[in-house]
Structures are given as C-alpha cells and as structure tokens.
C-alpha positions as CSV (number, residue, x, y, z in Angstrom):
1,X,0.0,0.0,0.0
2,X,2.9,2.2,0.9
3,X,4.6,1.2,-2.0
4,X,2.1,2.2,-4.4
5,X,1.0,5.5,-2.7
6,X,4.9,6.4,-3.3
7,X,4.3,5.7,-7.1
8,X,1.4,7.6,-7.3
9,X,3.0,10.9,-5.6
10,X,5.9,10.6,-8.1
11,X,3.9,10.3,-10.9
12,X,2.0,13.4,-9.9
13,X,5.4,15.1,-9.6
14,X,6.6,13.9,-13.1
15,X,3.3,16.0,-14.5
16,X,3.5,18.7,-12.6
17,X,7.5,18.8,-13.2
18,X,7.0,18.6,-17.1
19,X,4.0,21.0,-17.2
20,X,6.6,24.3,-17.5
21,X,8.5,22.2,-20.2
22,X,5.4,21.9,-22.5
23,X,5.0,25.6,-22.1
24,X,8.9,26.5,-22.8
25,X,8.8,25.5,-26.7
26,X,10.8,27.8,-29.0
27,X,7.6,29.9,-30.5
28,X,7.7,31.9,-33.8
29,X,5.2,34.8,-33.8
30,X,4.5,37.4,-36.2
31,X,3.4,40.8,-35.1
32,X,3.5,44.9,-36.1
33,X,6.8,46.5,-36.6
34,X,7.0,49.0,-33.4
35,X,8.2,51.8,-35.9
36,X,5.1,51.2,-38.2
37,X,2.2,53.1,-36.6
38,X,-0.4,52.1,-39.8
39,X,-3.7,51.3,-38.0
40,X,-4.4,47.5,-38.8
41,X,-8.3,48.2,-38.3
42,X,-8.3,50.8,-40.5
43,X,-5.9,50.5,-43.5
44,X,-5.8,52.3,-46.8
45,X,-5.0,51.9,-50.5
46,X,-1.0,53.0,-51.1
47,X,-0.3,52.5,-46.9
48,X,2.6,50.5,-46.2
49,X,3.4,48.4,-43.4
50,X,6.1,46.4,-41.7
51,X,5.9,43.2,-40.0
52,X,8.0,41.6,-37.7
53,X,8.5,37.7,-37.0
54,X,9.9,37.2,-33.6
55,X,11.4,34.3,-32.0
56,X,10.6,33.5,-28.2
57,X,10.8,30.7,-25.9
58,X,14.5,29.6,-26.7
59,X,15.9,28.4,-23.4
60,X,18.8,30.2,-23.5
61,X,20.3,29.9,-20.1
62,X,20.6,26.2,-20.7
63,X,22.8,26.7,-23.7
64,X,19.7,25.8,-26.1
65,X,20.9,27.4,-29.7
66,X,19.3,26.4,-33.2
67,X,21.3,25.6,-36.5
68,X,18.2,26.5,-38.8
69,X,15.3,28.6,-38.5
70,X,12.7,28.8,-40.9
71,X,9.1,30.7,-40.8
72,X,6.5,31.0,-43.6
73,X,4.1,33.8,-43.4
74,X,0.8,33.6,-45.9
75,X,-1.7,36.3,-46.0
76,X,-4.3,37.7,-48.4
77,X,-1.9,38.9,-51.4
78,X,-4.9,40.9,-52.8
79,X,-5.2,42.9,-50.2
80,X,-1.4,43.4,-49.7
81,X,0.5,42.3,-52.6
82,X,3.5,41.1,-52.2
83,X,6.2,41.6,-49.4
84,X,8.3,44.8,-51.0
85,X,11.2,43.5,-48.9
86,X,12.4,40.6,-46.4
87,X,15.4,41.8,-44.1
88,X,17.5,39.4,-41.1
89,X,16.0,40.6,-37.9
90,X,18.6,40.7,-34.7
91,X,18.8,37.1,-34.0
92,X,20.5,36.2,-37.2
93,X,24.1,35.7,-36.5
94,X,25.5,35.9,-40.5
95,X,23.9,37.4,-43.2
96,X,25.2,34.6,-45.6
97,X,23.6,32.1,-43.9
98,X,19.8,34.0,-44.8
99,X,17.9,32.9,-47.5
100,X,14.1,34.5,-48.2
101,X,11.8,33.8,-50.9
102,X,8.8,36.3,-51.1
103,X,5.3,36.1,-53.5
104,X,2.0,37.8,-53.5
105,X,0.6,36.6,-50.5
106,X,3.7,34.6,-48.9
107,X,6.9,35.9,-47.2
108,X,9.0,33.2,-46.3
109,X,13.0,33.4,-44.7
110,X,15.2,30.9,-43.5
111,X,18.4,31.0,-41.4
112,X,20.6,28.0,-42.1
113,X,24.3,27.8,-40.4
114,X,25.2,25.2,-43.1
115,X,25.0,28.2,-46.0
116,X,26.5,30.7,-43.6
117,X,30.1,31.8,-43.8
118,X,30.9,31.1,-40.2
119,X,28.8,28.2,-39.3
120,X,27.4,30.7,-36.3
121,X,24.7,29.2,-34.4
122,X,21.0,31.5,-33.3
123,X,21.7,32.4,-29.9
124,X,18.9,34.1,-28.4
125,X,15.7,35.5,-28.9
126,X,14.4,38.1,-30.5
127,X,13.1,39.3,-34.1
128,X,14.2,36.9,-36.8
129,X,13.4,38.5,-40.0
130,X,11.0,41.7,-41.1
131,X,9.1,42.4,-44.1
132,X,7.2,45.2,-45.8
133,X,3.9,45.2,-47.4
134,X,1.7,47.5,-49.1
135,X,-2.2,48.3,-48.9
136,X,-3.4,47.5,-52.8
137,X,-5.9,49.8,-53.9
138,X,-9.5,49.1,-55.1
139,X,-9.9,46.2,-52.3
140,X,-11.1,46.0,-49.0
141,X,-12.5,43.7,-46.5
142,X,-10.5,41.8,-43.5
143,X,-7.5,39.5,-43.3
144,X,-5.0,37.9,-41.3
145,X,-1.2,37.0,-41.3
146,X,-0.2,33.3,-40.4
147,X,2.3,31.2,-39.5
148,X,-0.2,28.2,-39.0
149,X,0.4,25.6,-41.3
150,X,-3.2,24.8,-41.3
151,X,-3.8,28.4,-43.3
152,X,-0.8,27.5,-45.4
153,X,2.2,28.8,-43.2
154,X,4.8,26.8,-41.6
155,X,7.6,26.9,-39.2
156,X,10.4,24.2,-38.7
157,X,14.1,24.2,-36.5
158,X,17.2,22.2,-36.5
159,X,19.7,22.3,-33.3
160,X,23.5,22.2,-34.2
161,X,23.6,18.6,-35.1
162,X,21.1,19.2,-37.4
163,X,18.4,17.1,-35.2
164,X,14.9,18.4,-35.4
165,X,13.7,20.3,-32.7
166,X,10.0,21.1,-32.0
167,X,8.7,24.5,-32.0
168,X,5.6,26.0,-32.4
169,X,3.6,29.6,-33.6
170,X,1.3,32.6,-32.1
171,X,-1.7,33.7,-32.9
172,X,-3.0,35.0,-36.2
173,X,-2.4,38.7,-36.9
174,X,-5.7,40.1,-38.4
175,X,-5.9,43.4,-40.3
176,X,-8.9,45.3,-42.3
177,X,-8.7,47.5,-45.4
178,X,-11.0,49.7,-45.1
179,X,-13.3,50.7,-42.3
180,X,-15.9,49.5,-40.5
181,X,-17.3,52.2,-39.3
182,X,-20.5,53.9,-41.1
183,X,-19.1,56.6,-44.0
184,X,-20.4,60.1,-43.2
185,X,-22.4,61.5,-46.5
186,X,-20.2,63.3,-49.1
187,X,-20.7,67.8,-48.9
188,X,-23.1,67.3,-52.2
189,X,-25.1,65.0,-50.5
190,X,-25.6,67.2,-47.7
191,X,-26.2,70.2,-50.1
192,X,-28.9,68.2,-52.1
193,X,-30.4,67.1,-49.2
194,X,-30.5,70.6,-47.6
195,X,-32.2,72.6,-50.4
196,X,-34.9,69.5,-50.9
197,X,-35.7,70.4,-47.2
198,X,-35.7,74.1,-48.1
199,X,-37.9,73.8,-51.3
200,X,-40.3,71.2,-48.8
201,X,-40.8,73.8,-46.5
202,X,-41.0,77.1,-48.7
203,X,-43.7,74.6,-50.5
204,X,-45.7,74.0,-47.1
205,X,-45.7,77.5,-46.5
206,X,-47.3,78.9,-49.4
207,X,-50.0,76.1,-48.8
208,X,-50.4,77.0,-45.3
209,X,-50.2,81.0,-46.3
210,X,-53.3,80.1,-49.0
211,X,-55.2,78.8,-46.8
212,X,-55.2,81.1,-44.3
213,X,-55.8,84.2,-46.2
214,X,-58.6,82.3,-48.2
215,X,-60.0,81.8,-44.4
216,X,-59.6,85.6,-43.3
217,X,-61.6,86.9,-46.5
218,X,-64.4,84.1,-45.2
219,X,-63.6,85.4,-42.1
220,X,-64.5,89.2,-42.8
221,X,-67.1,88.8,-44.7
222,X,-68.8,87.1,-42.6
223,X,-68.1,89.6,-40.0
224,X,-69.4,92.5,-42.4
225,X,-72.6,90.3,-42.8
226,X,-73.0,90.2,-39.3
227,X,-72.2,93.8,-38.6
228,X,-74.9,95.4,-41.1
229,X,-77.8,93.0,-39.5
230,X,-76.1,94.1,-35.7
231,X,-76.4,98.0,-37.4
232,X,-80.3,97.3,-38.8
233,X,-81.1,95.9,-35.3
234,X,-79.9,99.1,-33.8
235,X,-81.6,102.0,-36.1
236,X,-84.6,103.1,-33.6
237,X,-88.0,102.3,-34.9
238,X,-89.8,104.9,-37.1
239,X,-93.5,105.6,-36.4
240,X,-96.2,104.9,-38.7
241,X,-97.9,107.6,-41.0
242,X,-101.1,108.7,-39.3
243,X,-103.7,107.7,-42.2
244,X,-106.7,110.0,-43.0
245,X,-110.5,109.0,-41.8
C-alpha cells in the first residue's frame, strides 16, 4: 500500500515537473513593426506596413541554440500584394547564412548555419526576420497574417547537429482594409439634401399661407354680414304715418 501510494506521488510530480517544459517551446510569432504606426483596423489603398516575426521561448540559459530557422508567413496577397522587402531581424548571427523567398501573398526566410560563412549558431531570442507590405488599392475587406500551417504557413528548426527540434507559432495577426465604421455622407449629398428640405418647406408654407388668407376673406365677410344686421337691429323704430279718416 505504501509502495504504491509512493508511485502515485511521483507520478503526480513527473506531471506537474514537465507542465513548464510543455510551455517552454521555441515559438515563432509574427506581429506589427513597433516603428510602423499604420492602423491594422483601419488600413488604406497605397499605406505600407512592416511586419516583424519574432522568436521567443528559446531556453537560453541552458545553452539551447538552433542551427536552422525557418518561418513562412501567408496572408491575403490581394489585399497586400507582395512583401516589398524581407530583411534578417537581430537574431540572425550571419547574413550569408539567410535565405528568403517572397510572393503575393507569402513571405518566407530561413536561417541555415550550413549556408553561412561562419557556421554561427541562433543564440537568443528576439526578431528573426521583417518584411514590408503595401495596402493595394481598389480592395477591401479583413484578413490575417499566419504562421499556422493549417492556413498554409509553416515553421520548422534544427539544433546544431542538425536534429529536429520542436517549435511552435502565435496567434493569427488580423488586419482590415477599409473601415468599419458607417461613411459620413459626401458635402453634395448634404447640399442636395438641404435645399430638398428648403424647397419642402417654402412649399408647405405657401400652402399653409393660401389657406389662411382664403379663411380671413371668409372670415370678414362674414363679419361684415353680421355687422350690417347688428347696425339694422340698432336703427330706432320709425312711427307709422297717421292715415286720413
């Protein structure tokens, strides 16, 4: 009994010991430039915008480096086109180790020590590679930006002896071209509807203005009516000719 009560209490302890580990995966995550203040709920035709795809979750103070890095980022190409440029973010130790490849709706980059001049190893965490897009005109409507390869994206790593090691993405990034809000009315829509007001009521008052003065000439002649019988009633009553035998 005492021997299987111990099992149980380290098993419990194996869980809760592994529950930070499953947590602690390197994570690629694509987000807003900080220097790129574009509105992503509001976008418009000919705005441009920079994206950031950051590395976190990369155990550095146990040593834990990567010999390849490689994130895929798909979006809506016709609302944004295609990525204008695809630059090595801080992490990347050697230029000639980065590779990108970019298409409408795609940007895609790759760190490989293998290709790189020094064989340097990724180090630390931080942003691994940017890219800049452009609002197309004539569209709207809402998107995202995603490194889930379920949407078409993908991330992958490879530690120094080239061994697969797991890593995982964030969240979708959604945008909108366009806005949501309700347009105000254009100034010739306002003028238009202004002077139909106007006319409306100039209209309603000349009917209103007819009527009334139709009503006081009813009006005073009635009252004229009644004033000559009121006069007629007043005259005092003359007396009757005396008439001859």
């Amino acid at each position: 009994m005492r021997n299987l009560l111990r099992m149980q209490l380290l098993g419990l302890a194996a869980i809760l010991t592994c529950q930070p580990c499953m947590g602690s995966l390197p994570t690629l995550t694509v987000v807003q430039d900080p220097s790129s203040h574009a509105d992503l709920n509001a976008l418009t035709a000919g705005e441009s915008v920079t994206f950031d795809v950051n590395l976190l979750g990369l155990d550095v103070l146990n040593g834990q480096t990567l010999g390849t890095l490689e994130g895929t980022v798909v979006f809506n190409g016709s609302l944004l086109g295609q990525p204008l440029s695809i630059s090595p973010g801080t992490i990347v130790p050697d230029i000639s180790g980065f590779l990108t490849a970019a298409s409408a709706g795609v940007s895609d980059a790759t760190y490989s020590s293998l290709f790189s001049n020094s064989n340097a190893l990724i180090t630390t965490n931080g942003t691994f590679f940017s890219f800049a897009l452009v609002v197309q005109p004539g569209v709207t409507g809402p998107g995202i930006l995603s490194l889930d390869p379920n949407n078409g994206g993908f991330v992958g790593a490879f530690d120094a002896n080239n061994d697969p090691v797991d890593i995982t993405f964030g969240a979708d990034l959604p945008f909108l071209v366009g806005s949501s809000a309700v347009p105000e009315p254009s100034t010739g829509v306002i003028v238009v509807i202004a002077l139909t007001l106007m006319l409306a009521r100039a209209v309603f008052a000349r009917a209103c203005g007819s009527r009334v003065f139709r009503a006081d000439r009813t009006n005073k002649a009635s009252r004229d009516s009644l004033g000559d019988v009121v006069h007629v009633l007043k005259q005092p009553a003359q007396a009757e000719p005396d008439v001859a035998p």
